[in-house]
Structures are given as structure tokens and as C-alpha cells.
N, C-alpha and C positions, 0 to 999 in steps of 0.2 A: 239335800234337795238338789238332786244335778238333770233336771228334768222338769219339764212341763207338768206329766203326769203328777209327778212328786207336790208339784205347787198345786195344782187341781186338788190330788186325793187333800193334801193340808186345810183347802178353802172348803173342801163338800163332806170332809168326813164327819159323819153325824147321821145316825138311821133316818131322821127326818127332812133331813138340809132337803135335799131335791125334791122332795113333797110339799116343802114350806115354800121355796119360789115357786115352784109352779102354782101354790093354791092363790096364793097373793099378786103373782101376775094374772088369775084369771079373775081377782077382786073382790077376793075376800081377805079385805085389810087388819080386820079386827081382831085381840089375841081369841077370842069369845067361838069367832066364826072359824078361826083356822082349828081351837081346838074342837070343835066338834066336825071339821071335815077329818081329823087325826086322833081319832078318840082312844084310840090305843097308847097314845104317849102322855104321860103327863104333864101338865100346866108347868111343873117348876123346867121341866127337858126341855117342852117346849121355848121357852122364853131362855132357858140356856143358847139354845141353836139357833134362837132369834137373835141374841147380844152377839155371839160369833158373826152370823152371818151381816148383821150391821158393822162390827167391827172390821170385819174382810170387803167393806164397802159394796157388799152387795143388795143391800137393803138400807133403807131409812124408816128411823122411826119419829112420828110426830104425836107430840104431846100436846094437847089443846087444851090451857087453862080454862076447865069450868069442873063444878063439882058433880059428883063423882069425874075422876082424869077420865078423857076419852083418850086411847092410844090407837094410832094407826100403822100401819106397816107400809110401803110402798118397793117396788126394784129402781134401785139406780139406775144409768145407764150404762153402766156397769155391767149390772146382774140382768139387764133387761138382754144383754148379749148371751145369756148361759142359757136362753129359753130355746132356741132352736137347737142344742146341744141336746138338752133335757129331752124335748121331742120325740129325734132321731131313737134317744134314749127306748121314750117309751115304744116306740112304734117296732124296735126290736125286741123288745120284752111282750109286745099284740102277739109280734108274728112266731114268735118261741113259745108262748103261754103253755101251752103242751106239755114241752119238756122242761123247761124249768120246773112246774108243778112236777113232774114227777123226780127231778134229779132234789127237789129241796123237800119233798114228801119221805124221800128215801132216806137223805140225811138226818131229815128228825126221827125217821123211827129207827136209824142205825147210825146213833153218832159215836160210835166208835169208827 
């Protein structure tokens, strides 16, 4: 790791990590609610890339003793710093929509 980038790709690598803070910074705390704004991943990945991303301090999780456990997720302040990152992110990805769809439509039908 001799690099920022290095340290970053380490904390966010995970097809879901930057879908999972941005949906919890917009306040959906719950494992319940995140998985059906990410219904394409599963319950057990999800909650994999939820324990990373807690353990790289950029999440917290709260557990509220009552029955059935209620679990919430929250950003540190920490992670609340990666949202303008995330952003910039997507706002490059609005204004490319075009071509990404066509440079990653091309790799799935010619992944050789």
C-alpha cells in the first residue's frame, strides 16, 4: 500500500461499499431497507460489506435491546467525509451514462 489510492481501493473495495454509504447516509439505516434499495446482492454480502465497512470505521452499528434485535446502521464522521467524494463520483457516472452503457454492454457480450 504506498499510496492513498491503495488505502481507499483497501476501505471501498466491495461491489456494494459505495451504494451501502450513500443509501445510509440518505437514511435508510436498517439491514431490511438497505437490502431492498440493493436487491441484487445478498443478505449474507450485504452484512459482509456492512462488518468491513464498520470495521474501517466508517460506519456504526447499533444494536437496541428489545425482541426481535432492532439493528441500525449509521456514517461516522469519518464516512460522513467520503459522501462528497461518492457524489462527485456519481455525477460523473450522470454525465458519462452513455458511454459507460455502451463500453460495459460491449464487455458483457464480448468478454473475451
Amino acid at each position: 500500500m504506498n499510496c492513498g489510492l491503495d488505502l481507499v481501493g483497501e476501505v471501498l473495495y466491495g461491489k456494494w461499499k459505495i451504494r451501502l454509504l450513500w443509501f445510509i447516509n440518505e437514511g435508510h439505516k436498517r439491514p431490511g431497507e438497505l437490502q431492498r434499495k440493493i436487491p441484487d446482492a445478498s443478505r449474507r454480502i450485504l452484512n459482509i460489506q456492512l462488518k468491513e465497512l464498520e470495521d474501517h470505521e466508517l460506519v456504526t452499528k447499533i444494536i437496541y435491546p428489545v425482541v426481535p434485535p432492532k439493528v441500525e446502521y449509521s456514517l461516522t464522521e469519518f464516512g460522513r467525509t467520503l459522501i462528497p467524494v461518492i457524489s462527485v463520483i456519481g455525477q460523473w457516472g450522470d454525465v458519462n451514462e452513455e458511454r459507460l452503457r455502451s463500453v460495459i454492454l460491449k464487455r458483457l457480450s464480448n468478454p473475451n
